[in-house]
C-alpha positions as CSV (number, residue, x, y, z in Angstrom):
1,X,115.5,91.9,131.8
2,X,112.2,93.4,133.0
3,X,110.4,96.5,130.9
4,X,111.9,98.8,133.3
5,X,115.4,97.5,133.2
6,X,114.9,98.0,129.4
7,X,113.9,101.7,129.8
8,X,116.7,102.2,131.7
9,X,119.2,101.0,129.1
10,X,117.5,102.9,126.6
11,X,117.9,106.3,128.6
12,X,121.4,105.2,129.1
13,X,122.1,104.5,125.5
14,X,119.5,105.6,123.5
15,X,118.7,103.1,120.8
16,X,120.3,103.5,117.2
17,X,118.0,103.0,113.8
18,X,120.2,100.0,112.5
19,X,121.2,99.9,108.9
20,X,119.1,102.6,107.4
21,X,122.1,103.9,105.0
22,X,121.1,103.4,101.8
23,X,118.4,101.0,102.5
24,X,114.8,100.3,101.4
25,X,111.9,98.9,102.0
26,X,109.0,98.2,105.0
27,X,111.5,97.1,107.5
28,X,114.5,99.7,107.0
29,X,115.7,100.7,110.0
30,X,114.3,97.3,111.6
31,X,116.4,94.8,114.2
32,X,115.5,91.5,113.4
33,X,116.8,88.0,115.2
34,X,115.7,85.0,114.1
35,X,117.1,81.8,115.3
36,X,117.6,78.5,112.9
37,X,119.0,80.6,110.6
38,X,121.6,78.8,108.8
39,X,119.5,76.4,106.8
40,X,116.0,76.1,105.5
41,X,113.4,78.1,106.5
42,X,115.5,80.4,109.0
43,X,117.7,81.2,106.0
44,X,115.4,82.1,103.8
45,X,113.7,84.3,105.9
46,X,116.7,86.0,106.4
47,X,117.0,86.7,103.6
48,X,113.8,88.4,102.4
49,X,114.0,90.1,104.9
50,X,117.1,91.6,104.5
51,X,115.3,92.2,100.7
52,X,112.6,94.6,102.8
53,X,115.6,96.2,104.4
54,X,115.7,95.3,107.7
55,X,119.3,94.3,110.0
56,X,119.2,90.6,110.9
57,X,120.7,89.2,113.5
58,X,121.4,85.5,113.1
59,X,121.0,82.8,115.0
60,X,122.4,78.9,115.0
61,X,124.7,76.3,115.9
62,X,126.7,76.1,113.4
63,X,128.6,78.8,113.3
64,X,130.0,77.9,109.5
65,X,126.9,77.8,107.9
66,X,125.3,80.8,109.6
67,X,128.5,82.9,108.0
68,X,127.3,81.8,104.6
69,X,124.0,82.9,105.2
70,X,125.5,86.1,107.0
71,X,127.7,86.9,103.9
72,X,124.6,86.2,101.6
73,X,122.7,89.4,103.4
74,X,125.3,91.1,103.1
75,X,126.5,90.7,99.6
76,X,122.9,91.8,99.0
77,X,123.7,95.2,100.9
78,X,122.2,94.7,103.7
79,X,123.5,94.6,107.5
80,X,123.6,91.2,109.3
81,X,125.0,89.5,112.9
82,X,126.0,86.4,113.3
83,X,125.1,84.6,116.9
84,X,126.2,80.7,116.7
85,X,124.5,79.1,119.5
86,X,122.6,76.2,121.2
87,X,119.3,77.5,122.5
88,X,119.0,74.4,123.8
89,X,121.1,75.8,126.6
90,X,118.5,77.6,127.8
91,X,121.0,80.7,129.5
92,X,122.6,81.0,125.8
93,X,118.9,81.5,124.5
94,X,118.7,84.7,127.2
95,X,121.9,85.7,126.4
96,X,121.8,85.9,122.2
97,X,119.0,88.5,122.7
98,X,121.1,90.7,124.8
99,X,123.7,90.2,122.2
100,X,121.2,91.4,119.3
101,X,120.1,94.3,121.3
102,X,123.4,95.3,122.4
103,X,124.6,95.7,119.0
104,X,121.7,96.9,116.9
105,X,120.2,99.1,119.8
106,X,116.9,97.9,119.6
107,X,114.5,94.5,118.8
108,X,111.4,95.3,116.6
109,X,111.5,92.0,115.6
110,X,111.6,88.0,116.4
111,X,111.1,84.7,114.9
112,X,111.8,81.7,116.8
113,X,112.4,79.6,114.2
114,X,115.1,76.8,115.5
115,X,113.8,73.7,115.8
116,X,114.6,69.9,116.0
117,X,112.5,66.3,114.6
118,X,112.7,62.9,115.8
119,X,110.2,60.5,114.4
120,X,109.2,57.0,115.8
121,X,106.8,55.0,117.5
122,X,107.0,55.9,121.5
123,X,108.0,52.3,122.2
124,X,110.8,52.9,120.3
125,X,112.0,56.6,121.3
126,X,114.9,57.5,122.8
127,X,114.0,59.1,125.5
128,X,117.3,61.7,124.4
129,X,115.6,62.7,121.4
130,X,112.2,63.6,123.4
131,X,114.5,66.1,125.4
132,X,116.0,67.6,123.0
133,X,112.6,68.4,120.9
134,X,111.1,69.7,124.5
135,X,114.3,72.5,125.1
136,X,114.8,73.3,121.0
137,X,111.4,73.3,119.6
138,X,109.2,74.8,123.2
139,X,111.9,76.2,126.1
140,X,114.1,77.7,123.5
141,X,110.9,79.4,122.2
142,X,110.2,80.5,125.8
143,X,113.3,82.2,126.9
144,X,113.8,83.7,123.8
145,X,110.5,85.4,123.6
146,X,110.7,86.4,127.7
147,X,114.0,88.0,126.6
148,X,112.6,89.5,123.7
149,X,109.4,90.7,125.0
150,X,111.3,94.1,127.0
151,X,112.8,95.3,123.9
152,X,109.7,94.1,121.5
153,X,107.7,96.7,123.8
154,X,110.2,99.2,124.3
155,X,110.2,99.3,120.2
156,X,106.3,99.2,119.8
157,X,105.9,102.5,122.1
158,X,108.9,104.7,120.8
159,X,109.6,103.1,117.2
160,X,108.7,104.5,113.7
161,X,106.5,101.5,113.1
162,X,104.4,102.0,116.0
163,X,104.1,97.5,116.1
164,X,106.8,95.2,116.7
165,X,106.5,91.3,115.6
166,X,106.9,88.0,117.4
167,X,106.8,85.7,115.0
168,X,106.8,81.7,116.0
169,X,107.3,79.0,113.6
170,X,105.7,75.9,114.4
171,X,104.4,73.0,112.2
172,X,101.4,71.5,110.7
173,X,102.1,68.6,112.9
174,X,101.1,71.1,116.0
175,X,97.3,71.0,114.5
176,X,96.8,67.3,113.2
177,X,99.1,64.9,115.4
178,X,100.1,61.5,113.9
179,X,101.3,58.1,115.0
180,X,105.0,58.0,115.5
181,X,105.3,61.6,115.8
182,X,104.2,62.3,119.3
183,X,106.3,64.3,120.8
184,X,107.6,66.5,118.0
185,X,103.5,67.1,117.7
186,X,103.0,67.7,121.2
187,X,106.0,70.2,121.3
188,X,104.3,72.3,118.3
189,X,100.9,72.1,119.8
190,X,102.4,73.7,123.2
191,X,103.4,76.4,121.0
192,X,100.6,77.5,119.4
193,X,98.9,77.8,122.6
194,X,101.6,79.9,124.1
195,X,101.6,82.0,121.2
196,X,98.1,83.0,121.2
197,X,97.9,83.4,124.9
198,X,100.9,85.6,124.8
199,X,99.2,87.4,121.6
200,X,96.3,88.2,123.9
201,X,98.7,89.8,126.7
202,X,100.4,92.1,124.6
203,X,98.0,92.9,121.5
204,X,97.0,96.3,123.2
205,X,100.4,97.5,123.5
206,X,100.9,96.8,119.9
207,X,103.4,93.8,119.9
208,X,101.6,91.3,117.3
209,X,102.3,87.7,118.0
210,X,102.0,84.9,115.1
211,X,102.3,81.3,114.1
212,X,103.3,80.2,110.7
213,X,102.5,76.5,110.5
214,X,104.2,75.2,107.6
215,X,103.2,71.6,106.0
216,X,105.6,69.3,104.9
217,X,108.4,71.2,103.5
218,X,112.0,70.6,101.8
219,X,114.6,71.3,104.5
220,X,117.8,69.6,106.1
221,X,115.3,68.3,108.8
222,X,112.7,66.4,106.4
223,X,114.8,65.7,103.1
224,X,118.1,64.5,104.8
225,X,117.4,62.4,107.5
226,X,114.0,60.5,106.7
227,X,112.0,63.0,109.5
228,X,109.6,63.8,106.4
229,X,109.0,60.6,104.7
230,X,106.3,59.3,106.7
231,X,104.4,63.0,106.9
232,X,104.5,63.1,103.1
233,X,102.5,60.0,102.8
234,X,103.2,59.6,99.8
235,X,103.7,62.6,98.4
236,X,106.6,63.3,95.7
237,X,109.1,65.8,97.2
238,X,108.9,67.9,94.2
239,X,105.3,68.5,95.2
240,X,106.6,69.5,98.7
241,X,106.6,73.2,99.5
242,X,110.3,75.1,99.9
243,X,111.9,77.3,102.6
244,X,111.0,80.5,100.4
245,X,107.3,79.9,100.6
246,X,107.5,79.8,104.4
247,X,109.8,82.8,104.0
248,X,107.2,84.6,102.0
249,X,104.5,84.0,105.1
250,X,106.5,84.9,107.5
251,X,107.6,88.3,105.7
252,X,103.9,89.1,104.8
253,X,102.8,89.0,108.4
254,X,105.0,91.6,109.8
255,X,104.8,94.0,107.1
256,X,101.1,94.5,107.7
257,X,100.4,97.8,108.7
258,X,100.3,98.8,111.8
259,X,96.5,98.2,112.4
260,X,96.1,94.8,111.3
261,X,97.8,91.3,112.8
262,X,97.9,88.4,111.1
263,X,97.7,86.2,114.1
264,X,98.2,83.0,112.5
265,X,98.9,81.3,108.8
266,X,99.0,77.6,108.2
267,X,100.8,76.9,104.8
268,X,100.7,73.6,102.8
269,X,101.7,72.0,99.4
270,X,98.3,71.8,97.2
271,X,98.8,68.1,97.9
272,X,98.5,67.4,101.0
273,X,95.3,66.5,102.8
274,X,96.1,66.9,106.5
């Protein structure tokens, strides 16, 4: 959907504030999707953000889990959508924006936060695995934000805040790239430059694009399968940060006032050197 496209469906149905009964906080009356959402980080930033009182619409692929988290928002009063989906399919990635604007009205905000690990030695990949980091952790990231970006705009010009947020979660391993961890690095390195290039395309119309780069942190992804043993060096995993710090981050960059962005915050337990 182009800019114009978007200001045509808002003339044709005028955008709605979205869950602003009863609700408090910097983000009442805020539509927020953020994908990954059923686990970890994405689920914890849900939910804080539901705590400054915006409406979340959630993304995953499991659609199970991501009613738990769904429930969760909204046993804590606030108003939440759940999308289960693969952004890996990169036409599904398009289409859960259209689904979040459809029902809310209106995006003010984004965080790609969906995002997959494999770790080994090139020689030893499977090539599978390499693909599957490339269309989670970069082209879902991609079509979700060219989706987004209409509405984000559309919100910045005629929305109470005056700002809307595109938020992209990415990784430590993005900035310092290690041995058997190639292409997961090279995948969050892609995104940090497209986020700041796309920061400086749309900063003077008030859309604020940031990169949380979290260090080695307790999620499904690291603890369960072994992704973060070899990035802790070492480290004990009660000295590892947890989904709520990253949640913190993310939840202190968009509720910046409308004059200052936080372009970019790298997060890691006191422990870790690099």
């Amino acid at each position: 959907m182009t800019a114009q496209d978007a200001e045509r469906n808002t003339e044709q149905n005028p955008a709605r504030t979205p869950g602003t009964a009863g609700r408090e906080g910097p983000l009442a009356g805020c539509a927020v999707l953020v994908t990954g959402a059923s686990s970890g980080i994405g689920a914890a930033t849900a939910l804080d953000l539901a705590r400054g009182g915006a409406s979340l619409a959630l993304v995953a692929r499991s659609a199970e889990k991501l009613e738990e988290v769904t429930a969760g928002v909204r046993a804590s009063g606030g108003e939440a959508l759940a999308l289960p989906a693969d952004l890996s399919d990169t036409e599904r990635a398009r289409q859960v924006v259209a689904e979040a604007v459809d029902h809310f009205g209106r995006l003010d905000v984004l965080v790609n936060n969906a995002g997959y690990g494999a770790r080994n030695p090139v020689e030893q990949s499977d090539p599978a695995d390499w693909d599957r980091m490339v269309d989670l952790n970069l082209k879902a990231v991609l079509h979700t934000s060219h989706a987004a970006l209409p509405h984000l705009l559309r919100s910045a010009e005629h929305g109470g805040r005056g700002v809307a947020d595109l938020v992209n979660i990415s990784s430590v391993a993005g900035r310092v790239a290690r041995k058997d961890n190639s292409v997961y690095s090279a995948t969050k390195h892609a995104v940090g430059a497209f986020s700041e290039a796309l920061r400086q395309e749309v900063t003077g119309r008030n859309v604020r694009v940031g990169l949380v780069e979290p260090g080695i942190t307790v999620t499904g992804m690291t603890a369960d399968n072994g992704f973060g043993t070899g990035v802790a060096q070492g480290m004990p995993q009660e000295s590892w940060l947890h989904a709520e710090d990253i949640a913190r981050a993310v939840t202190f960059m968009i509720t910046q006032p409308a004059h200052a962005a936080v372009n970019e915050i790298t997060v890691r337990p006191t422990a870790q050197e690099r």
